[in-house]
TORTITOR-932359 format. One line per field, with one value per residue: y negated, z negated, x negated of N, C-alpha, C, O in turn. Coordinates in Angstrom, 2 decimals, decimal comma. Each point is the difference from the previous one (the first is absolute). Layout:
BEGIN
nv Y_...;
nw Z_...;
nu X_...;
cav Y_...;
caw Z_...;
cau X_...;
cv Y_...;
cw Z_...;
cu X_...;
ov Y_...;
ow Z_...;
ou X_...;
This chain:
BEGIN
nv -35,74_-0,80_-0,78_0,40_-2,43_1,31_2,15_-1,54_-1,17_0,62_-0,54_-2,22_1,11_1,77_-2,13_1,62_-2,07_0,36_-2,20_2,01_-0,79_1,92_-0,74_-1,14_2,11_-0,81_2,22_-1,53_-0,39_0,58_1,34_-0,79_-0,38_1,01_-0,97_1,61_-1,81_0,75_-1,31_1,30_-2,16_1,58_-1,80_-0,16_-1,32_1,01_1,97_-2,11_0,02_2,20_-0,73_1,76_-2,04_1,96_-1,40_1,95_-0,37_0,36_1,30_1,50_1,05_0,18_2,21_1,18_-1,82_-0,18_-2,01_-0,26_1,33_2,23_-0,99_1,84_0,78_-1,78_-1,33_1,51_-1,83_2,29_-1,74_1,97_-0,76_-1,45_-2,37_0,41_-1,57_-1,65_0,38_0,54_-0,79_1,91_-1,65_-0,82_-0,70_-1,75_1,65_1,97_-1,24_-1,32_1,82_-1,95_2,17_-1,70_1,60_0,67_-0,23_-2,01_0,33_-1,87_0,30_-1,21_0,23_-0,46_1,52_-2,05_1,58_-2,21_0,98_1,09_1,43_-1,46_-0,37_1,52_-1,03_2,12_-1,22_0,83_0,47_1,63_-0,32_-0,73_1,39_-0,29_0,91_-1,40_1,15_-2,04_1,70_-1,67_0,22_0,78_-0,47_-1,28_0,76_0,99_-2,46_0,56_0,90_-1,88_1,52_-0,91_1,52_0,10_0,57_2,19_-1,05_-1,12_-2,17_1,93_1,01_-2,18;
nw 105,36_1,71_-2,23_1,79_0,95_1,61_1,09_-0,17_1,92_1,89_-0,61_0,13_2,12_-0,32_-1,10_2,57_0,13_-0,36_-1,96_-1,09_-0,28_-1,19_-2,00_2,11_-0,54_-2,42_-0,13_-0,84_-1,17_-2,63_-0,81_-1,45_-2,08_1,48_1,52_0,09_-1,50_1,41_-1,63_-0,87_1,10_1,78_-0,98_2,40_-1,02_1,63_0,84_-0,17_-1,47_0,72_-1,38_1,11_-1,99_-0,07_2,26_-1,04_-1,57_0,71_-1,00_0,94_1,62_-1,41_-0,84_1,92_0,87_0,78_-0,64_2,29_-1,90_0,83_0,44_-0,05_-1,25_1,19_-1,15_0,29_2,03_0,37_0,84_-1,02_2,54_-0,74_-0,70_2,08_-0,24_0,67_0,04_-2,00_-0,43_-1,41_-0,91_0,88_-1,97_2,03_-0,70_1,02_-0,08_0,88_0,64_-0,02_-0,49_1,56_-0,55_1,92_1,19_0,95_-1,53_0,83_-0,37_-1,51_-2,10_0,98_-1,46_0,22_-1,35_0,03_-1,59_-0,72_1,43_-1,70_0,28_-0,70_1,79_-1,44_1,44_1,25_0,54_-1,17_0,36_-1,68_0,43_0,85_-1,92_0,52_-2,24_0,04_-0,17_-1,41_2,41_-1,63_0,67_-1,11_-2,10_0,83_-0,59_-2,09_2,45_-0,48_-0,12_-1,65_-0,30_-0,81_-1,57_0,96_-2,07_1,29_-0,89_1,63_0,20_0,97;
nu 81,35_-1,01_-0,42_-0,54_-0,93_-1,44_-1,38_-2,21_-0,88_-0,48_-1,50_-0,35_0,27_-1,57_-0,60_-0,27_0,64_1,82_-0,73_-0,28_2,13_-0,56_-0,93_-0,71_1,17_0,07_0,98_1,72_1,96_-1,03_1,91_1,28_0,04_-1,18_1,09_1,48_-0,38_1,49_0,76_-2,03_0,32_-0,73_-1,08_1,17_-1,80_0,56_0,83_1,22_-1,41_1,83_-0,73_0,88_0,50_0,58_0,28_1,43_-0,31_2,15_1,33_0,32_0,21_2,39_-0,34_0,81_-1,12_2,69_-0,73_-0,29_-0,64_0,68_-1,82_0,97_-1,15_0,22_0,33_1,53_0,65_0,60_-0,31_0,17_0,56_1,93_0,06_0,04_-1,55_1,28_-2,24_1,13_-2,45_0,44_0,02_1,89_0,86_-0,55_-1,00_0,20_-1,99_1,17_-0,87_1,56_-0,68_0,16_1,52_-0,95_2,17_-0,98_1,45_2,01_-2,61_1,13_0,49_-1,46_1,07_-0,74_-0,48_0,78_-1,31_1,59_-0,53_0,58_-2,13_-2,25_0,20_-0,85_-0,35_1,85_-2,11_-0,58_1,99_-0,88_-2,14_-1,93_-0,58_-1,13_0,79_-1,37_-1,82_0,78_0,91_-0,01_2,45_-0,11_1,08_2,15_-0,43_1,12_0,45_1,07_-0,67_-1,86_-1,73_2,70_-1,93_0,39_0,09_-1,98_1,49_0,02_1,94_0,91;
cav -0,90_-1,27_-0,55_-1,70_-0,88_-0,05_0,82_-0,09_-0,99_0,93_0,64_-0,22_-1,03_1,08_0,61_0,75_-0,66_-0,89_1,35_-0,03_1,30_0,76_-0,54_1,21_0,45_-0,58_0,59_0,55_-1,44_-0,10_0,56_-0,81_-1,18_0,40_-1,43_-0,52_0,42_-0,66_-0,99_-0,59_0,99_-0,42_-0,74_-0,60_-0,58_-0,38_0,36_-0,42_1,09_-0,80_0,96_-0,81_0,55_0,11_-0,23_-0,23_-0,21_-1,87_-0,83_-0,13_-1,30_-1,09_0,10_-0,36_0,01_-1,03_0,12_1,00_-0,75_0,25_0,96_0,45_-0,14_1,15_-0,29_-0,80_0,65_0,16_-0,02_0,80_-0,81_1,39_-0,54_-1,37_-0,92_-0,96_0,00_-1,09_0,88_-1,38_0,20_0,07_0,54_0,94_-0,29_-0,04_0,25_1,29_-0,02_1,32_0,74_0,58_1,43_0,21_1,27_0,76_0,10_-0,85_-1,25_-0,81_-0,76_-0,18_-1,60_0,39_-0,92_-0,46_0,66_-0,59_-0,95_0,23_-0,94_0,18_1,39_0,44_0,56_0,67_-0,97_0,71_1,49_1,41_0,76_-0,08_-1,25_0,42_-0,86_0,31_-1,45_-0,70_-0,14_1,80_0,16_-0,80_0,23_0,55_-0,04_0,30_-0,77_0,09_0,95_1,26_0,99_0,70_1,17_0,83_1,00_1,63_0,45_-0,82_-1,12_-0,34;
caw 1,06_-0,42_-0,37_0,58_-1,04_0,59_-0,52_-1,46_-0,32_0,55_-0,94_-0,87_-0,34_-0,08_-1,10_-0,37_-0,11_-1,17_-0,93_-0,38_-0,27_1,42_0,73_0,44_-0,74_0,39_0,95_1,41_0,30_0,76_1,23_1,31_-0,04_-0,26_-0,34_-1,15_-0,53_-0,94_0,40_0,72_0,82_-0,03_1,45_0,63_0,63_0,54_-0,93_-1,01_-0,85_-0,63_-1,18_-0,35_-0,31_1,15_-0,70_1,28_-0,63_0,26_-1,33_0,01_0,84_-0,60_-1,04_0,19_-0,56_-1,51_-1,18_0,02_-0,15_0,52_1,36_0,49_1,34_1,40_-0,55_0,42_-0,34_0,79_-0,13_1,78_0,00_1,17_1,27_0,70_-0,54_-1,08_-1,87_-0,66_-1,40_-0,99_-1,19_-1,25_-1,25_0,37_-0,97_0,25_1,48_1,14_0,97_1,38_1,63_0,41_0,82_0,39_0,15_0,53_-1,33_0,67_-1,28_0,60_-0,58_-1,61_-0,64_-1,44_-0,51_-1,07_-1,00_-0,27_0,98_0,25_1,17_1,33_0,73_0,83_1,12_0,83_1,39_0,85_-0,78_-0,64_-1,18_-1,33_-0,60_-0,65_-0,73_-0,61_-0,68_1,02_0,65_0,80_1,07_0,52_-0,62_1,22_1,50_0,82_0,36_0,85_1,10_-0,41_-0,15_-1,30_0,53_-0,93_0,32_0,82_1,39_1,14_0,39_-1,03;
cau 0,41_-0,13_1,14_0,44_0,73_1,62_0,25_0,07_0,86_0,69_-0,04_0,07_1,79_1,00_-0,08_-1,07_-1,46_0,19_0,60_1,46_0,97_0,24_-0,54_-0,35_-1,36_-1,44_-0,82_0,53_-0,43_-1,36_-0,10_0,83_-0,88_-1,42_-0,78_1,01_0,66_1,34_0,16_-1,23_-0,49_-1,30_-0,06_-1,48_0,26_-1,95_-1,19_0,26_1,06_0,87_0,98_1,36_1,29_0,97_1,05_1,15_1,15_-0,01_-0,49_-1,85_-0,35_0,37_-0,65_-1,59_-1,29_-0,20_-0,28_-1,50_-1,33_-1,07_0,07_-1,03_-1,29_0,36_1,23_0,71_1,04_0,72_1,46_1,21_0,91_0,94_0,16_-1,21_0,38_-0,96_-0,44_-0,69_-0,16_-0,36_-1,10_0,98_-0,67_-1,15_-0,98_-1,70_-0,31_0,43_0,27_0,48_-0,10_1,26_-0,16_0,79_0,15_-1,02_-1,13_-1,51_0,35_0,50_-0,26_-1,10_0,00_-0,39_0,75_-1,14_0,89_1,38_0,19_1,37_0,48_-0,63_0,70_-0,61_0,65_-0,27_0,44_0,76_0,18_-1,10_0,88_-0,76_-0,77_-1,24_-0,84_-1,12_-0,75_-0,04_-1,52_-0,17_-0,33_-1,21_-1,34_-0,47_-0,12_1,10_0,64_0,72_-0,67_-0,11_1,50_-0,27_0,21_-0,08_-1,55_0,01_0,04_-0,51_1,11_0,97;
cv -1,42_-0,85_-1,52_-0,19_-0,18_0,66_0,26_-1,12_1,01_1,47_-0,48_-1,32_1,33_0,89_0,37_0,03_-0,70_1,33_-0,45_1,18_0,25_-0,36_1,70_-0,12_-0,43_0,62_0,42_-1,80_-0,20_0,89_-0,67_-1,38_-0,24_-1,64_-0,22_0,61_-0,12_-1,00_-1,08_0,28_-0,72_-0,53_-0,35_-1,06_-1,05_0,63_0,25_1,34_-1,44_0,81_-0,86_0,74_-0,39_-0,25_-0,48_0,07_-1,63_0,00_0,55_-0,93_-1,18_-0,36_-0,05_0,08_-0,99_0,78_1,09_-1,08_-0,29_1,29_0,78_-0,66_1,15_0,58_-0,79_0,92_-0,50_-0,25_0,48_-0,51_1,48_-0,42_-0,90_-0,90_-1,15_0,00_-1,18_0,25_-2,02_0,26_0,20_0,81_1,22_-0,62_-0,09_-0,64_0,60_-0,31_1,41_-0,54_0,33_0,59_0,14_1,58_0,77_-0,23_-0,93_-1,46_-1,02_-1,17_-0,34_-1,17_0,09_-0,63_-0,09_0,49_-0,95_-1,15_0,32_-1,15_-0,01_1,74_0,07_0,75_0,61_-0,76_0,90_1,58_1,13_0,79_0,24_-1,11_1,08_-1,38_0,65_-1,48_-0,91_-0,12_1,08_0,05_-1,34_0,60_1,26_0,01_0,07_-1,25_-0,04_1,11_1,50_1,01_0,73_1,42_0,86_0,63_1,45_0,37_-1,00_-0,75_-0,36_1,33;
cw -0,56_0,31_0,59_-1,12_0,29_-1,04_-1,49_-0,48_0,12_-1,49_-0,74_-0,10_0,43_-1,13_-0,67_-0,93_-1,15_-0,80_-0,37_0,36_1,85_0,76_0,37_-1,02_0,66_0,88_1,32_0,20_0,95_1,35_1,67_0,07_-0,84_-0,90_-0,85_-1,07_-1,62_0,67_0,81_1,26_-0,13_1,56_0,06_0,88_0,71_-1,44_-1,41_-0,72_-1,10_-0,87_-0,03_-0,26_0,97_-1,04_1,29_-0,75_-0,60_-1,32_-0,12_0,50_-0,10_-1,09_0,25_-1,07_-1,21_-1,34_-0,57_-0,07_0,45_1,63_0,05_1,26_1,21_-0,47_0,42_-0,28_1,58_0,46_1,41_-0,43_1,18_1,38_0,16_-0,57_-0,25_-1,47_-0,36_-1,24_-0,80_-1,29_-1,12_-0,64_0,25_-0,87_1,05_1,49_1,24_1,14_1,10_1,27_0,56_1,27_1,15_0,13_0,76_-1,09_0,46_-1,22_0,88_-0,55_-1,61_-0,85_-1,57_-0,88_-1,79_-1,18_-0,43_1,05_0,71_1,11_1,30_0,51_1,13_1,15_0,74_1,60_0,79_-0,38_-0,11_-0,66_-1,25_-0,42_-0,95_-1,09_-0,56_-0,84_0,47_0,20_0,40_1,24_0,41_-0,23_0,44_1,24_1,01_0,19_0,47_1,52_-0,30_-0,01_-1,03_0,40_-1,62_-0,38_0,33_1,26_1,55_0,07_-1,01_0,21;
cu 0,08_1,43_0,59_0,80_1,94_0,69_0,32_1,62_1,64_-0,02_0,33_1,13_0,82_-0,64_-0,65_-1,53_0,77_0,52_1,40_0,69_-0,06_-1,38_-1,64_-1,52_-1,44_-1,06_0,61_-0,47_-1,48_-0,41_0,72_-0,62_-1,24_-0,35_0,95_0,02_0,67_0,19_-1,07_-0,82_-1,30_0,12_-1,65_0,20_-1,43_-0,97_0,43_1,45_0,79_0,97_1,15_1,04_1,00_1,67_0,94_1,26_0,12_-0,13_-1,44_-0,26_-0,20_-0,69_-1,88_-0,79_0,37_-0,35_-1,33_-0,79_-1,32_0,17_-1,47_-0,90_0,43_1,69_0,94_1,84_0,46_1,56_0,91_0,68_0,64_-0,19_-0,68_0,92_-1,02_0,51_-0,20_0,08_-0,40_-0,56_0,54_-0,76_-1,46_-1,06_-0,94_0,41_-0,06_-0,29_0,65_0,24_1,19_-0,32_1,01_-0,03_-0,80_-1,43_-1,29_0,88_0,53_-0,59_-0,31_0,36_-0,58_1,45_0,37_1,00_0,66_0,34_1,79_0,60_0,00_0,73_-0,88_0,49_-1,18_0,11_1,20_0,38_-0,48_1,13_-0,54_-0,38_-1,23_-0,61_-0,96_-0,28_-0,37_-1,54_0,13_-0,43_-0,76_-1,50_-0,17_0,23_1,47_1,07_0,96_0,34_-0,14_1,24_-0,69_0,42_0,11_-0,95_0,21_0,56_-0,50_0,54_0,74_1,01;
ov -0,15_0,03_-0,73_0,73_-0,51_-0,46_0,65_0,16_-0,02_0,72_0,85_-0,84_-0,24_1,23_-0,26_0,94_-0,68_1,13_-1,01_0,95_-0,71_0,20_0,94_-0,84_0,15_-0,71_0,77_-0,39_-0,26_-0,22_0,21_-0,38_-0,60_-0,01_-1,06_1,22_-0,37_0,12_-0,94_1,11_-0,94_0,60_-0,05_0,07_-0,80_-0,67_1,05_0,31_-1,06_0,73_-1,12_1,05_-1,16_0,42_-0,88_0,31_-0,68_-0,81_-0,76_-1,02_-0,67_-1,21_-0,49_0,85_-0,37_1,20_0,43_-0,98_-0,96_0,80_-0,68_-0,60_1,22_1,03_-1,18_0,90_-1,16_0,92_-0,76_-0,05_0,94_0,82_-0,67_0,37_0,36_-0,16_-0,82_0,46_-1,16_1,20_0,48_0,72_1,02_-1,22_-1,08_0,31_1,01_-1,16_1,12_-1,01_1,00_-0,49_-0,31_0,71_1,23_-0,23_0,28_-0,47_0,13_-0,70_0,17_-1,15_1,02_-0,95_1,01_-0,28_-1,10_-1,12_0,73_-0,19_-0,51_0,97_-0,73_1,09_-0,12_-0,51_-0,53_0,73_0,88_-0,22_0,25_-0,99_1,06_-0,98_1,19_-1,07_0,22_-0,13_0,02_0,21_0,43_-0,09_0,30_0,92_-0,21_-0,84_1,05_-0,83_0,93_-0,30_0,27_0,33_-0,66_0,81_0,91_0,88_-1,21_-1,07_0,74_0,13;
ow -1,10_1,04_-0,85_-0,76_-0,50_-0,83_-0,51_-0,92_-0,97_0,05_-0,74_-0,87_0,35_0,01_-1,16_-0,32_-0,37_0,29_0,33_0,32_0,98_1,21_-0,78_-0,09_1,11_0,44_0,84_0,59_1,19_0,80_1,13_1,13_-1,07_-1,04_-0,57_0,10_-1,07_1,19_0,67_0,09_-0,77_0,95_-0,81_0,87_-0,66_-0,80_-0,56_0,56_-0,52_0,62_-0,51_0,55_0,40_-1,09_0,84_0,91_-0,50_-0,20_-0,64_-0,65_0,44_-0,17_-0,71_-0,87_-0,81_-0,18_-1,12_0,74_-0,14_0,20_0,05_1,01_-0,18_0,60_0,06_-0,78_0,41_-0,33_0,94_-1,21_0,59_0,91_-0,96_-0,14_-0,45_-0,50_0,71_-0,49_0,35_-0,01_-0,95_0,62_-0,65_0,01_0,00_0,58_0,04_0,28_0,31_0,60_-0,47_0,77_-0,47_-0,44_-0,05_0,41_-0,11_-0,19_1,19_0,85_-0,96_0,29_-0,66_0,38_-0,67_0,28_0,17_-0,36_0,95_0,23_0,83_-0,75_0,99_-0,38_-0,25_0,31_0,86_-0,33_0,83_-0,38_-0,95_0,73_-0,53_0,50_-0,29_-0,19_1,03_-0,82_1,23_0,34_1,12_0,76_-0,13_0,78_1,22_-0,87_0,63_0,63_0,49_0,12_-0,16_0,76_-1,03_0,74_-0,33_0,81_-0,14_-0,05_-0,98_-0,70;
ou 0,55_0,66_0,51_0,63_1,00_0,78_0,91_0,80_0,76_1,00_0,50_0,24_1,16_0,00_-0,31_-0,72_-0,96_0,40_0,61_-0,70_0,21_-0,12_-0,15_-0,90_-0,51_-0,90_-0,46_-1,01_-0,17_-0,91_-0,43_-0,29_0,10_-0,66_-0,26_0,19_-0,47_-0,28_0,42_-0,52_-0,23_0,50_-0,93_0,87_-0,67_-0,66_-0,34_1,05_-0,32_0,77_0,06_0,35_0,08_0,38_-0,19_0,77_-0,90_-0,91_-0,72_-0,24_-0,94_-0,20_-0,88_0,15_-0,85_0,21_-0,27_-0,07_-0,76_0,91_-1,02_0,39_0,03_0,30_-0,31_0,32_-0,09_0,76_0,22_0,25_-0,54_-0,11_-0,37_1,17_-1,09_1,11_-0,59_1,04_-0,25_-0,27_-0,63_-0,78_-0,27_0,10_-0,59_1,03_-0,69_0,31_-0,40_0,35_0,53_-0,83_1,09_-0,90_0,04_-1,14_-1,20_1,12_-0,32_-0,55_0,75_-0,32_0,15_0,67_-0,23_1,16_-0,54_0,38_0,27_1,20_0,76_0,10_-0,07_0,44_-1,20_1,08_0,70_-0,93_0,25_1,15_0,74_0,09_0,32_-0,55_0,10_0,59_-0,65_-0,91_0,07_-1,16_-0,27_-0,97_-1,19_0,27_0,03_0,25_0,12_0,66_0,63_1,18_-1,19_0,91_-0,13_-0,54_0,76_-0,27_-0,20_-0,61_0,02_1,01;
């Protein structure tokens, strides 16, 4: 059965889908959320595959992508927030280039910003409250085609 990003996201701020103590054996995991796993899901977005580390606990969150040197190609990092909210992320000790994608709860991108490594001045926001944020490399989503509008989905499944 194919896995919505709901679902995966939903898996994985009750646990199920992250490792650690109590946490559900890797073949029941891949069995309840097909596109997750451990902590990574696989997204689609107009065509385009996206490997992302998933991160919902506020000091993940907080910690992000600083001090990584480098990002895979189709690579990125996911951030579940608990509640709709406007986001605003900043560059503090980020080495590489970024661009993200902020998400609302109906998994439709809201808005695209690139934004530049150790850049501790500029606060990237959100126009209006998402619950995700999606980073990649910067350019990613221009260089496939994706925009503002689009909706991010789980690989494999019809619907978010």
């Amino acid at each position: 059965m194919a896995c919505g990003l709901l679902r995966v996201a939903a898996c994985l701020l009750l646990g199920a889908c992250a490792p650690g103590p109590g946490a559900v054996p890797s073949a029941a995991r891949t069995a309840t959320c097909p596109a997750a796993t451990a902590n990574r899901v696989v997204l689609r977005i107009r065509g385009a595959t996206a490997l992302a580390e998933v991160v919902s606990k506020p000091e993940d969150r907080a910690l992000g992508l600083m001090f990584r040197r480098s990002l895979a190609p189709d690579s990125g990092m996911l951030f579940v927030f608990d509640t709709d909210e406007y986001q605003r992320f900043w560059m503090k000790n980020t080495l590489i280039p970024l661009s993200i994608a902020f998400i609302g709860r109906d998994f439709v991108i809201t808005d695209i910003l690139e934004m530049a490594p150790l850049d501790t001045t500029t606060a990237y926001a959100s126009s209006r409250p998402v619950r995700y944020a999606l980073e990649m490399n910067s350019g990613w989503f221009a260089a496939h085609g994706i925009r503002p509008g689009d909706t991010v989905r789980a690989a494999g499944s019809q619907k978010p």
